[in-house]
C-alpha positions as CSV (number, residue, x, y, z in Angstrom):
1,X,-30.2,-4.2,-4.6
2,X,-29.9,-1.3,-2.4
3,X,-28.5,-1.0,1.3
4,X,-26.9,1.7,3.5
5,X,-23.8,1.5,1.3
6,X,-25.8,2.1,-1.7
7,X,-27.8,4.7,-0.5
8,X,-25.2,7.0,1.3
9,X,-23.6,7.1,-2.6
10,X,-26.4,8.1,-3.8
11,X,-27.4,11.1,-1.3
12,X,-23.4,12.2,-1.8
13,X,-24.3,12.1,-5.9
14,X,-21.1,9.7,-6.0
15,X,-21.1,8.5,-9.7
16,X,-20.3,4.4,-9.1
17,X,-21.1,0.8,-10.8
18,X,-22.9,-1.7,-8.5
19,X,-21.8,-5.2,-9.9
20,X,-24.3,-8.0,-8.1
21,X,-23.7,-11.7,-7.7
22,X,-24.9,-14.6,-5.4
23,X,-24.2,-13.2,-1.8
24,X,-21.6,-16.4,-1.3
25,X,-18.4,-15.5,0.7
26,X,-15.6,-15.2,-2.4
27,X,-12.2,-13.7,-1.8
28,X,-11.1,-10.6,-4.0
29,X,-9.2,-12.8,-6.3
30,X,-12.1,-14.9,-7.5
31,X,-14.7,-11.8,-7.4
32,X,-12.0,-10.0,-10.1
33,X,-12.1,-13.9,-11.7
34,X,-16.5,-12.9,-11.9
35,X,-16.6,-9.9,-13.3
36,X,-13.6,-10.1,-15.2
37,X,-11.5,-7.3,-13.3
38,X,-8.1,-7.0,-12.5
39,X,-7.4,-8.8,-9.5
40,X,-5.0,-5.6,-8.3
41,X,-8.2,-3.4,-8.9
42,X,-10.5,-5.1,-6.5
43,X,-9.3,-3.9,-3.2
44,X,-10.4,-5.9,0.3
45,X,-10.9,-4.9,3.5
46,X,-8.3,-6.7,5.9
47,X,-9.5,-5.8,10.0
48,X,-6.3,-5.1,12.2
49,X,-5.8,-4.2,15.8
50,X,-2.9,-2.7,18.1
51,X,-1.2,-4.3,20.9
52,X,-2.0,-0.6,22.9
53,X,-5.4,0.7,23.6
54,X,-6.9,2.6,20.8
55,X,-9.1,2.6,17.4
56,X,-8.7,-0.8,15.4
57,X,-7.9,-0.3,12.1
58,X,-9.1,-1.2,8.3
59,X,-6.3,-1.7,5.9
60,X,-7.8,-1.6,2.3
61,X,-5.5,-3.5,-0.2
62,X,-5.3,-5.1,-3.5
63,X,-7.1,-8.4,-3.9
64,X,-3.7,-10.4,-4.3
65,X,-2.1,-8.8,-1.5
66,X,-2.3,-9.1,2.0
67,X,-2.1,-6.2,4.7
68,X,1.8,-6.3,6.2
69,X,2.2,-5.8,9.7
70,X,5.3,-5.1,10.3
71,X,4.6,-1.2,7.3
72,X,1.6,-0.8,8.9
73,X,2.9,-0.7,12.3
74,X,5.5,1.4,11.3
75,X,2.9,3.6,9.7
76,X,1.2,4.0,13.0
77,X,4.3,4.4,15.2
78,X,3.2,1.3,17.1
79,X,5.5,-1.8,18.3
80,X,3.2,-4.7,16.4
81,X,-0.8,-4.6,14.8
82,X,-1.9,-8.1,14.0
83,X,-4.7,-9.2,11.9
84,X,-7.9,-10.4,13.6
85,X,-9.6,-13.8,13.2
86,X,-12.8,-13.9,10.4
87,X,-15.1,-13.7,13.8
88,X,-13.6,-10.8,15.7
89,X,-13.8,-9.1,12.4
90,X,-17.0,-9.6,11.8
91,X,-17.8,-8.6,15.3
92,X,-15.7,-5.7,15.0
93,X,-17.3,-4.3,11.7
94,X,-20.9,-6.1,12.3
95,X,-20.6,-7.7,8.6
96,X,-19.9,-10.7,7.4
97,X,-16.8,-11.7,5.8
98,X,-16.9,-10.5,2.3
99,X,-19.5,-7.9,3.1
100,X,-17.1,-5.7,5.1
101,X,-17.0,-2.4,3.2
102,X,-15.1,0.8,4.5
103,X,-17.7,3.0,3.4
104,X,-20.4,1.3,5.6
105,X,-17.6,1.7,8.7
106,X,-17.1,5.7,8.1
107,X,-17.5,7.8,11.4
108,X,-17.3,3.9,13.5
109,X,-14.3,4.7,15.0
110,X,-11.6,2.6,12.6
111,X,-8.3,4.0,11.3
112,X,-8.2,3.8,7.7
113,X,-5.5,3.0,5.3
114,X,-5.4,2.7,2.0
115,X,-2.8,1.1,0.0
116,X,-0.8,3.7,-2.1
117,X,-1.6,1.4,-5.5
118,X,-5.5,2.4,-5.5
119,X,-4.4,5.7,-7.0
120,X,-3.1,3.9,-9.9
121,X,-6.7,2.9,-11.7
122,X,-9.2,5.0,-12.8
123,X,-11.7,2.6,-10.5
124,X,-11.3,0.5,-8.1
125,X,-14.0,-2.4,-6.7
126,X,-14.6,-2.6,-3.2
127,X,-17.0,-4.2,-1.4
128,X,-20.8,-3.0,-1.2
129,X,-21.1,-3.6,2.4
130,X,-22.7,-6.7,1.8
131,X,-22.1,-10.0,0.4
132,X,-22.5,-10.2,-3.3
133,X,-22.4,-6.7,-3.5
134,X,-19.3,-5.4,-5.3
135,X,-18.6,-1.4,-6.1
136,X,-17.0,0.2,-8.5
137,X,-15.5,3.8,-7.2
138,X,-13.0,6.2,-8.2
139,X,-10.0,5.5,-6.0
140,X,-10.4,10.1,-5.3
141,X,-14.3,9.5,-4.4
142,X,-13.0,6.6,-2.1
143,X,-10.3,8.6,-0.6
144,X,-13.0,12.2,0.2
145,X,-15.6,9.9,1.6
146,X,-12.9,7.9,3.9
147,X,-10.2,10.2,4.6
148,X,-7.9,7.1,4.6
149,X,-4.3,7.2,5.5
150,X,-2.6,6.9,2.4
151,X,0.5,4.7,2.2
152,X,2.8,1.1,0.9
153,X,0.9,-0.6,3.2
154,X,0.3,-4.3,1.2
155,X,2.6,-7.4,0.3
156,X,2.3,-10.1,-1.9
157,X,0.1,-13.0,-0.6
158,X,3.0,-15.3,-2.0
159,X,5.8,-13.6,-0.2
């Protein structure tokens, strides 16, 4: 299958592994349960916005985590960032739940952070910018084609 995601890989000659499965919503968790990943190596997209004016943000964490508000706003020097519901997401990013990939949101006006633990595996799976489309990237290629901010910016799910 190939879409913009795919494609703009190609034309930067990023080397990366395009895992494909039924285009069903799935979280990160059960997409590492697919294809047999580590569920700390499949990194989602969460969508978050600020109480002020300004660019919403992507926060790009572990599968088993969840984006913390209270680091991230810290992070950005703002009083509170809250997560948005599935549909102002999708409105936001113009993808579907599950299909919400930071590489198909470059140059769209987002802040983007990436958790500090992506540097800790040689790959990473994010999502392909569609549902059922899963990539495998080098947490570096990730990081030169986002420019993300860079920080401890996820929390446990079960904390």
């Amino acid at each position: 299958m190939v879409n913009n995601v795919v494609r703009f890989l190609n034309a930067k000659k990023v080397r990366y592994k395009l895992l494909e499965s039924p285009p069903v919503h799935r979280s990160a968790v059960d997409t590492a349960k697919l294809f047999n990943l580590d569920p700390d190596s499949v990194f989602k997209t969460i969508v978050m916005k600020k109480n002020t004016p300004g660019k919403p943000i992507l926060c790009i964490v572990p599968g088993s985590y969840t984006a913390d508000e209270k680091k991230v706003a810290a992070l950005l020097k703002e009083k509170k960032v809250s997560v948005v519901t599935q549909n102002e997401a999708e409105r936001r990013t113009k993808a579907e739940a599950g299909g919400i990939s930071p590489l198909a949101l470059i140059n769209h006006g987002f802040t983007m952070l990436l958790d500090e633990s992506a540097e800790l595996y040689p790959e990473i799976a994010i999502s392909g910018g569609q549902r059922g489309m899963t990539i495998l990237i080098a947490p570096h290629d990730l990081i030169q084609l986002t420019s993300p901010i860079i920080a401890d910016i996820a929390r446990r799910t079960d904390e």
